[in-house]
C-alpha positions as CSV (number, residue, x, y, z in Angstrom):
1,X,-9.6,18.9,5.8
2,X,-7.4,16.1,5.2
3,X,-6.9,13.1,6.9
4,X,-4.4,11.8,8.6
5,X,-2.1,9.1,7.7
6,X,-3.6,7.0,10.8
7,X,-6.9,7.7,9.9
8,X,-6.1,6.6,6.0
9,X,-3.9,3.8,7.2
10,X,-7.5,2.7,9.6
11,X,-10.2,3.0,6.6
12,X,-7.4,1.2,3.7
13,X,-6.7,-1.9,5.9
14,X,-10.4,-2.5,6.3
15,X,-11.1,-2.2,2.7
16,X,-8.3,-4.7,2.5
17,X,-9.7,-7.4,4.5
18,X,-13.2,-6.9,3.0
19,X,-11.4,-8.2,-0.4
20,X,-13.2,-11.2,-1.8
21,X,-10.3,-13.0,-2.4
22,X,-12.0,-14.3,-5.9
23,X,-11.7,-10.7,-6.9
24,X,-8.0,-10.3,-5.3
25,X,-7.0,-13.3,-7.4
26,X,-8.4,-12.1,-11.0
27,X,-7.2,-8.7,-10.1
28,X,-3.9,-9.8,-9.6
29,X,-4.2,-12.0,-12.7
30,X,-4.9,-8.9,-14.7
31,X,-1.9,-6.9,-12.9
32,X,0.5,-9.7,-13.6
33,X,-0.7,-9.9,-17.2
34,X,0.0,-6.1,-17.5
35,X,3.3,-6.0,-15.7
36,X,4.8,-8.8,-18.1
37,X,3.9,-7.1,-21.1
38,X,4.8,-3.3,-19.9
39,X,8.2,-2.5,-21.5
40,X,9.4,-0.7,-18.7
41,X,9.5,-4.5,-17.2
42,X,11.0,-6.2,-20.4
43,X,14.0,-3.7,-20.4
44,X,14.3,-3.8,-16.2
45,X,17.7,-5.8,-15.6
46,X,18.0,-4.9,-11.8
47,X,14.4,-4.8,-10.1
48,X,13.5,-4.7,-6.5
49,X,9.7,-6.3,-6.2
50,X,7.6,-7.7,-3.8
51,X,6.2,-10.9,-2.1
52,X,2.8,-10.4,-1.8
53,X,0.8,-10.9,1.5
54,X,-2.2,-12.3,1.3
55,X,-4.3,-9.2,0.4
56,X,-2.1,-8.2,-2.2
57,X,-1.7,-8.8,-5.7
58,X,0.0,-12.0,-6.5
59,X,2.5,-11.2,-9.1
60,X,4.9,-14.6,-8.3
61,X,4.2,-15.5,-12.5
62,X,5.7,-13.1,-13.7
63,X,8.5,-12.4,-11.3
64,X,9.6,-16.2,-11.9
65,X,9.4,-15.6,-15.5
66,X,11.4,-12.3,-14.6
67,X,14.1,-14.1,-12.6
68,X,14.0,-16.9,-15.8
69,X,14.6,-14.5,-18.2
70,X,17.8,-13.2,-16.5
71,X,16.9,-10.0,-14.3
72,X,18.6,-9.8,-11.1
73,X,15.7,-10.1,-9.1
74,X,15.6,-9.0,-5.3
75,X,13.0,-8.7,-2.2
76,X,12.8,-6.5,1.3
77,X,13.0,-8.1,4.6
78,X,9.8,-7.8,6.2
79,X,10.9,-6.1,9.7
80,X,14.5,-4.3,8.7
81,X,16.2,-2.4,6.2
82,X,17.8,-5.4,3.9
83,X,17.1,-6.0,0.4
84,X,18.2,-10.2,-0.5
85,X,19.0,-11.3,-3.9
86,X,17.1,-14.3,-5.3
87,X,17.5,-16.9,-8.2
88,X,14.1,-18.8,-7.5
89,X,11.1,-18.4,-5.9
90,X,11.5,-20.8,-3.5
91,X,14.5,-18.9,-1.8
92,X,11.5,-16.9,0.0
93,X,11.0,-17.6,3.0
94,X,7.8,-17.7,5.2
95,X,8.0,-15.3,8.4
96,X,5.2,-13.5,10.1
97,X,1.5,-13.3,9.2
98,X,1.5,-15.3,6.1
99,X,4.5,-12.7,4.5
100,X,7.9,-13.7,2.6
101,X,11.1,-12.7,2.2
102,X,14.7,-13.9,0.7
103,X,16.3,-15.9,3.1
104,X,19.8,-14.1,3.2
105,X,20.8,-10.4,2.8
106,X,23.0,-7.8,0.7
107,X,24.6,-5.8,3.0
108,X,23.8,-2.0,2.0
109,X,27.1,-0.5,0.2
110,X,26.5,-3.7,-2.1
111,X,23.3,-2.7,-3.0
112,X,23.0,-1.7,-7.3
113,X,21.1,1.2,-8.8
114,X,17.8,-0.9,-10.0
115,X,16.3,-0.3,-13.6
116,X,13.0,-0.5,-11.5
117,X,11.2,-0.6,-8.0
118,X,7.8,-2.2,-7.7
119,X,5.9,-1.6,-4.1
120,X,2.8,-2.4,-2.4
121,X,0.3,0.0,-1.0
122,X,-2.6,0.2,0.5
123,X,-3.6,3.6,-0.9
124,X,-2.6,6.0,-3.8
125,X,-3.5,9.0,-5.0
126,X,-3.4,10.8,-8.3
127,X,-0.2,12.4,-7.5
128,X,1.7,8.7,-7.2
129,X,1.5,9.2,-3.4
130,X,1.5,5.9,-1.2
131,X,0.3,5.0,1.9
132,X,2.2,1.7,3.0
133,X,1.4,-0.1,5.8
134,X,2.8,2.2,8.3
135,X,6.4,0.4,9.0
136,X,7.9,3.1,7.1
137,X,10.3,0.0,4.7
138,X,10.0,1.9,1.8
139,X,10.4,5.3,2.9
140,X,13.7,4.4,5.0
141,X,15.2,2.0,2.2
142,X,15.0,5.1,0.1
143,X,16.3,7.1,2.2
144,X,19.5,5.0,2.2
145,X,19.4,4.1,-1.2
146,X,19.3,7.7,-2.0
147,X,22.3,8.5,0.3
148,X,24.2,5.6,-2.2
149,X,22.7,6.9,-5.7
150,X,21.8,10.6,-5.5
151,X,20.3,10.7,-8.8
152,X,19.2,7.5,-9.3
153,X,17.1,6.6,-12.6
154,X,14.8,4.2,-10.8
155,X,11.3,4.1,-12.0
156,X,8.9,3.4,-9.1
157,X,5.8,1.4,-9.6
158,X,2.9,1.5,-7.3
159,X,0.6,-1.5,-7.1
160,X,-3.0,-1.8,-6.3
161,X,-6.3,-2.0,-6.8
162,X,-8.6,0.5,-8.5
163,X,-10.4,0.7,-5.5
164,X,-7.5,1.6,-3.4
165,X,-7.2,4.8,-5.7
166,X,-7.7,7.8,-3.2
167,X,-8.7,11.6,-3.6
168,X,-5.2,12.4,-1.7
169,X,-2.5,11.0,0.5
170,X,-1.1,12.4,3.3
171,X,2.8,13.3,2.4
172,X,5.4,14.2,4.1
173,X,8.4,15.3,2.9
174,X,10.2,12.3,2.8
175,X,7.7,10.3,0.8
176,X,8.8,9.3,-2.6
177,X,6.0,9.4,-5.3
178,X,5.5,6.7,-7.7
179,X,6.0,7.7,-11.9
180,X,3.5,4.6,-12.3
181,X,0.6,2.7,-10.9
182,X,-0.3,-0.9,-11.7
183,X,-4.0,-1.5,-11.6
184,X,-6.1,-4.7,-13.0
185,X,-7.2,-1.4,-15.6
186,X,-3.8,-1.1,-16.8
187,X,-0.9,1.5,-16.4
188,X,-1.3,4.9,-15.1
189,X,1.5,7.2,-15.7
190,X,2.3,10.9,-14.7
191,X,-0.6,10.7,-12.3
């Protein structure tokens, strides 16, 4: 029998904390490493990423290398449905248990059709599936997004650790699957 999304969501956070963060750092190091050099990244324009809390991949390198290089970079608001535009790195803001976010919003009909999305997680499975946090930010911002671009050609990314690599995710039918996964082993793709 499956489990439930709770019962997931329970098991996935503690792995989280138990993260050495020496490991968290190289891991991230390795993720960064492969997001700068995966063409998908080099030919985004438009992306949507995230600020990383601190059990999360760091991926601030190559974002401000992103944002450097021209792409039209933004972040989610931690606690509502707004995406914010940002030209620097230090235009995040600190706000509740140690997360960021851009300082100002784009209201919704202004938001663009991005090249690519890149999300957190605490699990995946082989399917692309996610387990987030349990907010439900992603799920709902797609669900808008999706009522602005019906067909969008967003990629979706997943990030994570091997480790948080799971037999199966509990979906609904909401959920959007991710087309890749970002791991410190590299790219998976078509799960």
């Amino acid at each position: 029998m499956a489990k439930s999304k709770q019962q997931l969501r329970i098991e996935m956070l503690e792995l989280r904390e138990s993260l050495d963060s020496k490991e968290l750092a190289s891991a991230g190091l390795q993720i960064a490493e492969t997001l700068a050099n995966w063409e998908v990244w080099k030919k985004a324009r438009m992306v949507l990423v995230f600020a990383a809390s601190p059990k999360e991949p760091l991926l601030d390198t190559v974002i401000k290398a992103g944002i450097l290089s021209g792409k039209t970079t933004f972040f989610p608001f931690i606690q509502s449905i707004k995406i914010g535009r940002v030209t620097g790195l230090s235009q995040l803001i600190k706000v509740k248990d140690g997360y960021r976010q851009p300082a100002s919003a784009v209201i919704k009909p202004d938001w663009p059709e991005f090249d690519l999305v890149i999300m957190p997680g605490l699990a995946f499975d082989a399917k692309g599936n996610r387990l987030g946090q349990g907010s439900g930010w992603y799920d709902r911002f797609f669900g808008e997004y999706l009522k602005i671009y019906s067909k969008p050609k967003t990629i979706v990314a997943g990030v994570c650790l091997e480790k948080q690599i799971i037999e199966a995710v509990t979906v609904d039918k909401h959920d959007i699957p991710c087309h890749y996964l970002l791991t410190e082993s590299g790219i998976k793709k078509n799960f």
